[in-house]
C-alpha positions in Angstrom: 185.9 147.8 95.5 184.8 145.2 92.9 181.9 146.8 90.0 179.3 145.3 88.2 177.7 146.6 84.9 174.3 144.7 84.2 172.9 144.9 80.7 169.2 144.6 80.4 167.1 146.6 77.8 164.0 146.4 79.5 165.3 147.1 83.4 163.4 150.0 85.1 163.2 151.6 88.0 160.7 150.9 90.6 158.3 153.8 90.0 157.6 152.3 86.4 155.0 149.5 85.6 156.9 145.9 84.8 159.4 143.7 86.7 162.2 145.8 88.6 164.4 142.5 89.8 167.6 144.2 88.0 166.9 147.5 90.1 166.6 145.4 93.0 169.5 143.0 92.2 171.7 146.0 92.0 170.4 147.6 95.2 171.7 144.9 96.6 175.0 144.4 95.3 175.5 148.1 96.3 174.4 147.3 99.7 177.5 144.7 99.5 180.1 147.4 98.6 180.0 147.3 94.8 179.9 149.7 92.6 176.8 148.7 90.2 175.7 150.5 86.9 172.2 149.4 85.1 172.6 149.7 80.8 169.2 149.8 80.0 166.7 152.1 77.7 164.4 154.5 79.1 161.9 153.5 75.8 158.9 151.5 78.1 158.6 148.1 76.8 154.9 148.3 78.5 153.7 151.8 78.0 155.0 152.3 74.3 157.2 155.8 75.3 159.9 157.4 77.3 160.0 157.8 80.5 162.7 159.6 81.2 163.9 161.9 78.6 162.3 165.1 76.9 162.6 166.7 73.2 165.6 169.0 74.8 168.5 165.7 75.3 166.4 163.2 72.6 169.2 160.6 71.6 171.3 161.7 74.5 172.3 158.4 76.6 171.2 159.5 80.2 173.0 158.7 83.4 170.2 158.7 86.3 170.4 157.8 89.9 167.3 155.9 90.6 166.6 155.9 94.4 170.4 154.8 94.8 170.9 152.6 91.5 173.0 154.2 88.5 171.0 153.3 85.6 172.5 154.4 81.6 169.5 154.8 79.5 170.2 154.6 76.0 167.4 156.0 73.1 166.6 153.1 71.0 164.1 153.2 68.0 160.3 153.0 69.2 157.9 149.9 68.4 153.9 149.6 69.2 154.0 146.0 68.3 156.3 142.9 67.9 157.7 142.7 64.8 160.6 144.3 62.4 160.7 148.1 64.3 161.2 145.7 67.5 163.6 143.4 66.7 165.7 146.6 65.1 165.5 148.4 68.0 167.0 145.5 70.0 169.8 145.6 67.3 170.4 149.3 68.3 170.3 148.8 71.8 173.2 145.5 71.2 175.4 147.9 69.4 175.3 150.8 71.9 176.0 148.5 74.8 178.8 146.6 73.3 180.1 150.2 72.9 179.4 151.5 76.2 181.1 148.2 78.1 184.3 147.7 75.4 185.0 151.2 77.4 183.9 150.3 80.8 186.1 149.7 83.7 183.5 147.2 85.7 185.3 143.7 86.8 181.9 142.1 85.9 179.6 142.1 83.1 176.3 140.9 83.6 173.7 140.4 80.3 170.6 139.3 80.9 168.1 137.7 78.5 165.6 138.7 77.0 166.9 139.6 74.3 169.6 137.3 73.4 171.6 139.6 71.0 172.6 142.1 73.8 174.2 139.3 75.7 176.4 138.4 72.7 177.2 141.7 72.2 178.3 142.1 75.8 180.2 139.1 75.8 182.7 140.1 72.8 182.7 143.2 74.5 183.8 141.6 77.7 186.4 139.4 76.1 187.9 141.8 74.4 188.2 143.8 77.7 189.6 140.5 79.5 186.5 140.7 81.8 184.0 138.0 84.1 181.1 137.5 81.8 177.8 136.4 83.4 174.7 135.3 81.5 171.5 135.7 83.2 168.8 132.9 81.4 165.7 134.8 82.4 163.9 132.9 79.3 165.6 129.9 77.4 167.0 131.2 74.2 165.5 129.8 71.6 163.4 127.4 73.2 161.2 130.3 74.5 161.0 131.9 71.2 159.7 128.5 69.5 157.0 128.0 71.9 155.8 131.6 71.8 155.7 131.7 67.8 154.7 128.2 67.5 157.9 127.9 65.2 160.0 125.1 63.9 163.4 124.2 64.6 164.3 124.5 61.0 163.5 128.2 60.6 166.7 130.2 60.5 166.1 132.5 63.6 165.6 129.4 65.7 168.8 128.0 64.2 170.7 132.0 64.5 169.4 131.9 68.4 170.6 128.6 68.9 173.7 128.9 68.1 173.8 132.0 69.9 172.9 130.0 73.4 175.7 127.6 73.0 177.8 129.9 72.5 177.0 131.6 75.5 176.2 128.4 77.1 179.9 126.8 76.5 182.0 130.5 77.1 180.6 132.2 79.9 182.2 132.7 82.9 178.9 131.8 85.1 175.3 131.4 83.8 172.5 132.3 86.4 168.9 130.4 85.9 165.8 131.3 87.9 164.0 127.6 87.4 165.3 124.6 88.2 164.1 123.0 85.0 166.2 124.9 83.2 170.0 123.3 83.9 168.9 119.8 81.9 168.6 122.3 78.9 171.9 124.1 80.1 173.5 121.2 80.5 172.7 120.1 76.9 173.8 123.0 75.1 177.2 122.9 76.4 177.0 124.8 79.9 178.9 122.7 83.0 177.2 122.4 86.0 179.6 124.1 87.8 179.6 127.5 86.2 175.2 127.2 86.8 173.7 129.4 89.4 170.2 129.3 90.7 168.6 132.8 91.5 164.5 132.6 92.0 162.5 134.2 94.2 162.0 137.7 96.3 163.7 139.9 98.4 161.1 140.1 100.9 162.4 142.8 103.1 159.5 145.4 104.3 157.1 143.4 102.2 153.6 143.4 103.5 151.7 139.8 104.3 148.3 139.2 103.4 146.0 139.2 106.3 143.1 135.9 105.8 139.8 136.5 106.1 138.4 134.6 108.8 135.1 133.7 107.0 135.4 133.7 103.3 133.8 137.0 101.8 130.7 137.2 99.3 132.5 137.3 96.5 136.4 136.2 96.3 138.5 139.0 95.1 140.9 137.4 92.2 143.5 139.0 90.9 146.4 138.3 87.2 149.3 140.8 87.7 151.1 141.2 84.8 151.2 141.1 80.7 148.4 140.4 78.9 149.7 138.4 75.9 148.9 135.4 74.1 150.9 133.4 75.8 149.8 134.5 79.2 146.7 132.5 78.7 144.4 135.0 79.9 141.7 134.2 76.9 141.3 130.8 78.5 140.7 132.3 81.7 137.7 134.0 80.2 136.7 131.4 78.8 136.9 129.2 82.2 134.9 132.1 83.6 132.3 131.7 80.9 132.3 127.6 81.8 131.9 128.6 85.5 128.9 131.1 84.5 127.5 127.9 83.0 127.6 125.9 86.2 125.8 128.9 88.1 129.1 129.9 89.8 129.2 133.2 89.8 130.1 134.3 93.2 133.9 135.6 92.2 135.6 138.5 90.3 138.9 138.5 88.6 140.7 142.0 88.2 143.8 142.2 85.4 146.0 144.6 86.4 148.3 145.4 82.9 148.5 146.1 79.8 149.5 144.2 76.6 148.8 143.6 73.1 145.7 141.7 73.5 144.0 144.0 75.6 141.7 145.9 73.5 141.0 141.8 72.2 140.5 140.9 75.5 137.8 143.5 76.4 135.8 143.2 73.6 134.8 139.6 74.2 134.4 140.5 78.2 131.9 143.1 76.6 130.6 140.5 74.3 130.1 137.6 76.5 128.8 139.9 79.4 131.2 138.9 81.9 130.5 141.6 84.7 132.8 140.1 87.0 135.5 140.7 85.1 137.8 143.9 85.3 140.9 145.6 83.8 143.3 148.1 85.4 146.1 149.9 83.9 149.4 148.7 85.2 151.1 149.9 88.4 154.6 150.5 89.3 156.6 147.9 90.9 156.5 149.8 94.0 152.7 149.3 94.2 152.4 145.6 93.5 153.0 144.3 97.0 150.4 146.8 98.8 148.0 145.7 95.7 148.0 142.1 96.0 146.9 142.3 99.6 143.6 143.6 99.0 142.9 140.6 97.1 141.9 136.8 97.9 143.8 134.9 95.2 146.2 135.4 92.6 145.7 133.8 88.8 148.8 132.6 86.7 148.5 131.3 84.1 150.4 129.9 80.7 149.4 128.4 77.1 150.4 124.9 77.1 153.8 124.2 76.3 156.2 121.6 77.2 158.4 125.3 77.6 156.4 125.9 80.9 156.8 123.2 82.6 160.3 123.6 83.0 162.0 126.5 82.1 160.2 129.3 83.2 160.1 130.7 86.6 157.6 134.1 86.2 157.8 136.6 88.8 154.3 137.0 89.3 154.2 133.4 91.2 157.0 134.8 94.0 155.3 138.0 94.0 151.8 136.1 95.2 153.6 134.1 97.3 155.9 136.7 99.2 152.6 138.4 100.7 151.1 134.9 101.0 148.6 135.5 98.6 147.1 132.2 97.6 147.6 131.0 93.9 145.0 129.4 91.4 147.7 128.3 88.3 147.2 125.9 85.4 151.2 125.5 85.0 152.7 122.0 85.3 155.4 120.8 86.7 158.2 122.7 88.6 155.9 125.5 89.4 153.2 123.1 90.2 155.5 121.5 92.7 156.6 124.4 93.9 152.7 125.7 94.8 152.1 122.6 96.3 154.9 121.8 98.4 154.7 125.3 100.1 150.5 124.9 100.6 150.4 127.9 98.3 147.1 127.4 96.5 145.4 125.4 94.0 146.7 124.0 90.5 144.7 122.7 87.7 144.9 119.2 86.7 145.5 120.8 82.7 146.2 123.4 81.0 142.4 123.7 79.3 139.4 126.4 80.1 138.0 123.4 82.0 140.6 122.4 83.8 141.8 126.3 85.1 137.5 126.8 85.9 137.9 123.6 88.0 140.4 125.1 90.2 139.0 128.7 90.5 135.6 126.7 91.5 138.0 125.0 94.3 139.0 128.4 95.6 135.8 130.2 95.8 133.7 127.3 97.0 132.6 128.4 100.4 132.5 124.4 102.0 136.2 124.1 101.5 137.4 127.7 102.9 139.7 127.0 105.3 141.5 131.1 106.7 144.5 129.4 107.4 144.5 127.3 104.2 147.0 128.3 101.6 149.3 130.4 103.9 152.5 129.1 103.1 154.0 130.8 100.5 155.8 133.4 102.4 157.3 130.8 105.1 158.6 128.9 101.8 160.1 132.4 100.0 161.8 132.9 103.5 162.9 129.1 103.6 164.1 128.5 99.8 164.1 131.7 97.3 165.0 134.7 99.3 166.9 136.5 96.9 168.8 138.6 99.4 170.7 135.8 100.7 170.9 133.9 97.2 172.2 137.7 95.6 175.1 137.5 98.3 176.0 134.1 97.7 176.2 135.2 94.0 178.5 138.2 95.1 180.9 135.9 96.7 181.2 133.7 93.2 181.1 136.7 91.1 184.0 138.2 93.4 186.3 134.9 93.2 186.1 135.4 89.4 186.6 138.8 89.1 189.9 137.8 91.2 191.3 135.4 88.9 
C-alpha cells in the first residue's frame, strides 16, 4: 500500500475557517488505498490561536484523526501580525517537519507552498531518506512575495527565495501548479515540463447548486468569501461601492464573510462613508462555505493589480463560486478572466480600478440585463475541466510510478 506525508503549515480540517484542499486532497488519496498523514500546526493562521490543543499537552505534537484524515499538528510560536514572530514561527515549523519526515516511512513527500522554507526542509529530508519529493506551487515563490510587499528584486529575501524555487524547481521529483500561467515561470527557473502537473479546481461531490431566481430580487445579495488583506482588493471594492452610490445605484449589498488584518481598517471607513449596504461576517468553516454561497446572487473576487495575478494565481474562492454555480463579478485579468468567460460564469471588469470593478457590479445588478439562466455555467465547466477528484487520481497514478522507481 503506497503512503503519502503532505506537509502544509496552514492545512486544517474542515470544521475550521480557511481553505481545507489538503484535507480534501488527502481524503481522497485514502479513498484510493493510500495511507495519507497531514504535517501541519494546529496554531490558526486565521483566528490567531489553537484549535486543538489545551494547557495540559502544550508543545506536545498531536496526532488527530480528522473525520478520516491523520493530521500531525506540531505547536509553533504564535503571531498576531506579519512580521518577525511569523516568519520565526515558520522556521520552527521547517525544523520540526524536516525532523518528523527524515524519520518517516511514507514513499511520497508532498510540501506545499506557502511557505517556501518547509518545502526545502522536506526536500533534504526526503533526499536523505531516498524518497519521491513533490512540490505543490500554491503561490509562486518569490514572485508572490514581490508583488505582495511591493519589493525589489535586489532585496536579499527576494534573492534567498529565489534561489530557493530553483532549487526546487530543477530537483524535484514532480511539481504540481493550480494555474496555468504558472508553467512559463516554471519552465524558466529550471523545472521541465514533464515533471509539471496541473491540479485546479473542486471536488464537487455532494456539493449543492445554486438555484436562479427567476425574476431578479430587490436588491442583489453579493457576497467576497475569504481573507480580507491588502492585496485582496477589498478597499477598492468600497470604494467602487462609494462610485456606484454616486451614480444613484444603490439597489445591491455586499456581505464579507472573513477575517484579516485589515478588518477593523475596513469597517471604519464603511462606518465613515455610511455604506449601509455593506456587511461583515466572521469566517465560517469550510464545511459551511458551499451551503453559504447559495443564499447569495453573486460572488466578488477580487485582486490589487499585479502583473502576479494575471497568471500565476488560481484562488479558491473562484472554483468555490463556480462549483455551486454562483455567478462571479471579478476585476482579475487574464487566465482567470478567460476562465470566467469561457464557462459563462459572470462578469469581469475591463481593469483593475474602483471604476472599472463598479462598472461590472452595475452590469450584475442592473435589472434590464437579468437574464435567470445567465451566468449558469460554472458548475458544467468544474465538472468538464477542474474536477479535482478525477485530476487527484490521475496524480495518484504518477505519484505511484515514482514511488516505484
Amino acid at each position: 500500500m503506497p503512503s503519502i506525508s503532505i506537509v502544509q503549515q496552514y492545512a486544517i480540517p474542515p470544521d475550521q475557517p480557511g481553505g481545507t484542499r489538503h484535507y480534501e486532497f488527502a481524503r481522497l488519496f485514502t479513498s484510493l488505498g493510500w495511507t495519507s498523514e497531514i504535517i501541519a500546526s494546529d496554531f490558526s493562521h486565521h483566528e490567531k490561536r489553537f484549535f486543538r490543543r489545551n494547557a495540559t499537552n502544550k508543545r506536545r505534537s498531536l496526532r488527530v484523526n480528522e473525520e478520516g484524515v491523520h493530521f500531525r499538528y506540531f505547536w509553533i510560536p504564535t503571531y498576531d501580525r506579519n512580521g518577525p514572530r511569523r516568519s520565526f514561527s515558520m522556521m520552527w515549523f521547517s525544523i520540526r517537519a524536516f525532523l518528523h519526515v527524515i524519520c518517516s516511512p511514507s514513499d511520497v513527500i508532498y510540501a506545499s507552498s506557502p511557505h517556501i522554507f518547509c518545502c526545502l526542509s522536506t526536500y533534504a529530508a526526503a533526499r536523505i531518506r531516498q524518497r519521491c519529493f513533490v512540490f505543490e506551487v500554491r503561490d509562486l515563490w518569490p514572485e508572490h512575495f514581490a508583488a505582495v510587499r511591493i519589493g525589489s528584486e535586489d532585496e536579499l529575501e527576494y534573492k534567498v527565495m529565489g534561489a530557493i524555487a530553483n532549487l526546487l524547481y530543477r530537483r524535484s521529483d514532480l511539481v504540481v501548479i493550480f494555474a496555468r500561467g504558472s508553467t512559463e515561470t516554471v519552465l524558466s527557473r529550471g523545472g521541465t515540463a514533464d515533471r509539471i502537473f496541473l491540479l485546479d479546481g473542486v471536488d464537487t461531490a455532494g456539493l449543492p447548486i445554486r438555484v436562479p431566481k427567476r425574476n431578479l430580487p430587490e436588491r442583489t445579495q453579493i457576497v467576497y468569501m475569504g481573507t480580507l488583506g491588502a492585496m485582496y482588493g477589498i478597499q477598492m471594492a468600497l470604494d467602487a461601492c462609494v462610485i456606484l452610490r454616486a451614480r444613484g445605484i444603490t439597489n445591491f449589498d455586499i456581505t464579507f464573510v472573513g477575517d484579516g488584518s485589515d478588518k477593523r481598517e475596513l469597517q471604519e471607513f464603511v462606518t465613515s462613508e455610511q455604506l449601509d449596504n455593506i456587511h461583515f461576517r466572521d469566517p465560517i468553516p469550510k464545511a459551511e462555505v458551499a451551503r453559504t454561497l447559495i443564499e447569495f446572487d453573486a460572488g466578488l473576487l477580487m485582486f490589487l493589480p499585479s502583473s502576479l495575478f494575471s497568471f500565476g494565481i488560481s484562488p479558491q474562492k473562484l472554483f468555490d463560486y463556480m462549483s455551486v454555480n454562483l455567478p462571479v463579478i471579478s476585476n482579475v485579468q487574464g487566465d482567470l478572466s478567460r476562465i470566467v468567460k469561457e464557462a459563462n460564469a459572470g462578469v469581469v471588469s475591463d481593469g483593475a480600478t474602483a471604476e472599472a470593478l463598479a462598472d461590472a457590479i452595475q452590469e450584475m445588478v442592473n435589472p434590464a440585463n437579468y437574464d435567470h439562466v445567465r451566468f449558469q455555467g460554472g458548475r458544467e465547466y468544474i465538472d468538464a475541466h477542474a474536477n479535482r477528484a478525477a485530476l487527484t487520481r490521475q496524480l495518484a497514478e504518477r505519484l505511484q510510478l515514482l514511488a516505484d522507481v
